[in-house]
C-alpha positions as CSV (number, residue, x, y, z in Angstrom):
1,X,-21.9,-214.4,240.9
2,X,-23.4,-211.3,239.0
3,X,-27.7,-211.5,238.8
4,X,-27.2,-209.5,236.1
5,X,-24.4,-209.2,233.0
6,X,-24.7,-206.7,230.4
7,X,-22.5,-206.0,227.3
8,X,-22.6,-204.4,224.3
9,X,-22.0,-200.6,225.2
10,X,-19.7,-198.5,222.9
11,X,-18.4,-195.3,221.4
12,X,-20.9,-194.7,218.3
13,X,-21.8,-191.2,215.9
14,X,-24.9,-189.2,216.4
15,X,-27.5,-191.3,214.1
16,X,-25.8,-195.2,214.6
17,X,-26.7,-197.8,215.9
18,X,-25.9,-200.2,218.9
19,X,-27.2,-203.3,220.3
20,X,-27.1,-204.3,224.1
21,X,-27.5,-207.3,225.8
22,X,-28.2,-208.5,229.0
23,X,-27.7,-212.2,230.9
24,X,-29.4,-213.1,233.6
25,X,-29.6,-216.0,236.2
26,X,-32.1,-218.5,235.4
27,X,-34.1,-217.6,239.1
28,X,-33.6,-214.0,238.4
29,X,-34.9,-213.9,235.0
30,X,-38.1,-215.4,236.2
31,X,-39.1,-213.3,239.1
32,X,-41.0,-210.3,237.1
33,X,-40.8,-207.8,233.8
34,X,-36.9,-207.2,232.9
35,X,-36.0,-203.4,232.1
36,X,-33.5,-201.4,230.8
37,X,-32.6,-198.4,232.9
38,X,-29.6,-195.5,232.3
39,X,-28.1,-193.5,234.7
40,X,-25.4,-190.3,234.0
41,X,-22.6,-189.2,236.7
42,X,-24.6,-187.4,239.5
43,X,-28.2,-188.5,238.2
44,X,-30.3,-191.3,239.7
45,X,-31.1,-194.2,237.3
46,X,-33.8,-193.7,235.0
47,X,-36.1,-196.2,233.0
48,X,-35.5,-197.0,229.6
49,X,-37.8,-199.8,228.7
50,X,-39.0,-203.3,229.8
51,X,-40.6,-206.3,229.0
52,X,-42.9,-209.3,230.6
53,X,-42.7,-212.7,230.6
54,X,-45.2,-212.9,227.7
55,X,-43.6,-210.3,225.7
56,X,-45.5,-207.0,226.3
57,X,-43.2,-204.1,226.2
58,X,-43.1,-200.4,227.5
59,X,-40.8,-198.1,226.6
60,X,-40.0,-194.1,228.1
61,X,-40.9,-191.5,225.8
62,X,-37.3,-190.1,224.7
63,X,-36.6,-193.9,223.5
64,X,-40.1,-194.5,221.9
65,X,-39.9,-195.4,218.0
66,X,-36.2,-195.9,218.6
67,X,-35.3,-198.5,220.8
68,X,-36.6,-201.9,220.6
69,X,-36.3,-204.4,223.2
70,X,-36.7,-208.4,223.0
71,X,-36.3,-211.2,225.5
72,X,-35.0,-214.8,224.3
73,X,-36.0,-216.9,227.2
74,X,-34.4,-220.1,226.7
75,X,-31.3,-218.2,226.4
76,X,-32.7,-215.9,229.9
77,X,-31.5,-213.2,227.9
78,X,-32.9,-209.7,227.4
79,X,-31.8,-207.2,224.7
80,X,-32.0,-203.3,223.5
81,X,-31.5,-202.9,220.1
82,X,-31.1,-199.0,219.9
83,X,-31.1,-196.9,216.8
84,X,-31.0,-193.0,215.4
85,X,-29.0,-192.5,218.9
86,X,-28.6,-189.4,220.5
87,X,-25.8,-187.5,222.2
88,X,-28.5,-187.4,225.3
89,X,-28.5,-191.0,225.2
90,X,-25.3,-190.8,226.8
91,X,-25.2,-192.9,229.8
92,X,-23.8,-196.4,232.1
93,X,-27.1,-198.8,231.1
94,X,-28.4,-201.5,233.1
95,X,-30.8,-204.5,233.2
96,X,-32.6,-205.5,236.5
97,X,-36.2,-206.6,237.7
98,X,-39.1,-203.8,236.9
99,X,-39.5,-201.3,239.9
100,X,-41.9,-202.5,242.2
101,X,-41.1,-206.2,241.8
102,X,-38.2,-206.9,244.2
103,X,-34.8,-206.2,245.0
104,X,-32.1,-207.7,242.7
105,X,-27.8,-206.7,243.5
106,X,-26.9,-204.0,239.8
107,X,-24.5,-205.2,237.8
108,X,-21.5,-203.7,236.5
109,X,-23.4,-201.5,233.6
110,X,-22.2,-201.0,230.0
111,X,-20.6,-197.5,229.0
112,X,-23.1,-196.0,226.0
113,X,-21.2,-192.7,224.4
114,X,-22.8,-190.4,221.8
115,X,-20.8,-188.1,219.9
116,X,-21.9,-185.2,217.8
Protein backbone atom coordinates (compact mmCIF):
# COMPACT_ATOMS: atom_id res chain seq x y z
CA UNK A 1 0.00 0.00 0.00
CA UNK A 2 3.39 1.99 -0.42
CA UNK A 3 2.63 5.86 -2.17
CA UNK A 4 5.88 5.47 -3.17
CA UNK A 5 8.24 2.33 -4.64
CA UNK A 6 11.78 2.81 -5.56
CA UNK A 7 14.33 0.34 -6.98
CA UNK A 8 17.29 0.31 -8.66
CA UNK A 9 20.04 1.19 -5.87
CA UNK A 10 23.34 -0.79 -5.95
CA UNK A 11 27.00 -1.31 -5.17
CA UNK A 12 28.85 0.59 -8.16
CA UNK A 13 32.89 1.93 -8.73
CA UNK A 14 33.81 5.59 -8.41
CA UNK A 15 33.00 6.94 -12.12
CA UNK A 16 29.78 4.22 -13.07
CA UNK A 17 26.74 4.50 -13.58
CA UNK A 18 23.25 3.67 -12.04
CA UNK A 19 19.79 4.17 -12.86
CA UNK A 20 16.83 4.50 -10.31
CA UNK A 21 13.36 4.33 -10.56
CA UNK A 22 10.52 5.23 -8.80
CA UNK A 23 6.57 4.00 -8.88
CA UNK A 24 3.99 5.93 -7.68
CA UNK A 25 0.17 5.71 -7.15
CA UNK A 26 -1.79 7.09 -9.80
CA UNK A 27 -3.41 9.93 -7.08
CA UNK A 28 -0.02 10.50 -5.74
CA UNK A 29 1.73 10.98 -8.82
CA UNK A 30 -0.55 13.84 -9.69
CA UNK A 31 -0.66 15.98 -6.62
CA UNK A 32 2.62 18.22 -7.49
CA UNK A 33 6.53 18.14 -8.87
CA UNK A 34 8.15 14.57 -7.92
CA UNK A 35 11.82 14.67 -6.37
CA UNK A 36 14.52 12.78 -5.61
CA UNK A 37 15.96 13.24 -2.23
CA UNK A 38 19.09 11.16 -0.28
CA UNK A 39 19.61 10.97 3.18
CA UNK A 40 22.96 9.28 5.10
CA UNK A 41 22.82 7.57 8.69
CA UNK A 42 22.43 10.47 11.17
CA UNK A 43 21.73 13.27 8.36
CA UNK A 44 18.32 14.70 7.53
CA UNK A 45 17.15 14.09 3.93
CA UNK A 46 18.41 16.21 1.38
CA UNK A 47 17.16 17.22 -2.27
CA UNK A 48 18.48 15.68 -5.08
CA UNK A 49 16.35 16.84 -8.00
CA UNK A 50 12.71 17.09 -9.25
CA UNK A 51 10.47 17.45 -11.87
CA UNK A 52 6.78 19.00 -12.89
CA UNK A 53 4.02 17.78 -14.48
CA UNK A 54 5.16 19.41 -17.64
CA UNK A 55 8.61 18.36 -17.51
CA UNK A 56 10.74 21.22 -16.04
CA UNK A 57 13.46 20.03 -13.91
CA UNK A 58 15.72 21.27 -11.08
CA UNK A 59 18.48 19.66 -9.87
CA UNK A 60 21.05 20.50 -6.46
CA UNK A 61 24.35 21.62 -7.35
CA UNK A 62 26.60 18.48 -6.31
CA UNK A 63 24.25 16.42 -8.88
CA UNK A 64 24.14 19.14 -11.69
CA UNK A 65 25.58 17.89 -15.18
CA UNK A 66 25.47 14.47 -13.71
CA UNK A 67 22.16 13.28 -12.89
CA UNK A 68 19.31 13.39 -15.19
CA UNK A 69 15.90 12.86 -14.15
CA UNK A 70 12.64 11.94 -16.43
CA UNK A 71 9.03 11.20 -15.59
CA UNK A 72 7.03 8.69 -17.93
CA UNK A 73 3.51 9.57 -16.98
CA UNK A 74 1.42 6.96 -18.35
CA UNK A 75 3.61 4.61 -16.60
CA UNK A 76 3.31 7.30 -13.21
CA UNK A 77 6.79 6.70 -13.04
CA UNK A 78 9.72 8.93 -12.18
CA UNK A 79 13.48 8.10 -12.83
CA UNK A 80 17.25 9.24 -11.94
CA UNK A 81 19.56 8.21 -14.25
CA UNK A 82 22.93 9.03 -12.45
CA UNK A 83 26.35 9.00 -13.92
CA UNK A 84 30.28 9.87 -13.08
CA UNK A 85 29.05 8.89 -9.35
CA UNK A 86 30.79 9.81 -6.41
CA UNK A 87 31.85 8.15 -3.17
CA UNK A 88 29.78 11.24 -1.57
CA UNK A 89 26.88 10.17 -3.39
CA UNK A 90 26.64 7.56 -0.95
CA UNK A 91 23.26 7.37 0.48
CA UNK A 92 19.34 5.50 1.16
CA UNK A 93 17.42 7.62 -2.01
CA UNK A 94 13.92 8.38 -2.16
CA UNK A 95 11.05 9.77 -4.36
CA UNK A 96 8.15 11.79 -2.74
CA UNK A 97 6.03 15.03 -3.56
CA UNK A 98 8.34 18.37 -3.81
CA UNK A 99 8.68 20.23 -0.32
CA UNK A 100 6.04 22.49 0.17
CA UNK A 101 3.34 20.51 -1.65
CA UNK A 102 1.86 18.16 0.90
CA UNK A 103 2.51 15.36 3.00
CA UNK A 104 2.98 11.91 1.29
CA UNK A 105 3.96 8.39 3.90
CA UNK A 106 8.38 7.57 2.55
CA UNK A 107 8.87 4.63 1.16
CA UNK A 108 11.28 2.04 1.85
CA UNK A 109 14.34 3.91 -0.05
CA UNK A 110 16.93 2.20 -2.28
CA UNK A 111 20.62 1.59 -0.88
CA UNK A 112 23.17 3.71 -3.36
CA UNK A 113 27.05 2.67 -2.34
CA UNK A 114 30.11 4.35 -3.98
CA UNK A 115 33.35 2.75 -3.69
CA UNK A 116 36.74 4.35 -4.27
Amino acid sequence: QLQFVESGGGLVQAGGSLRLSCLASISTYSIGPIAWFRQTPGKHREFVASITSGGSTNYDDSVLGRFTIVRDNAKATVSLQMNSLKPEDTAVYYCNIMTGWGQVEWGQGTQVTVSS
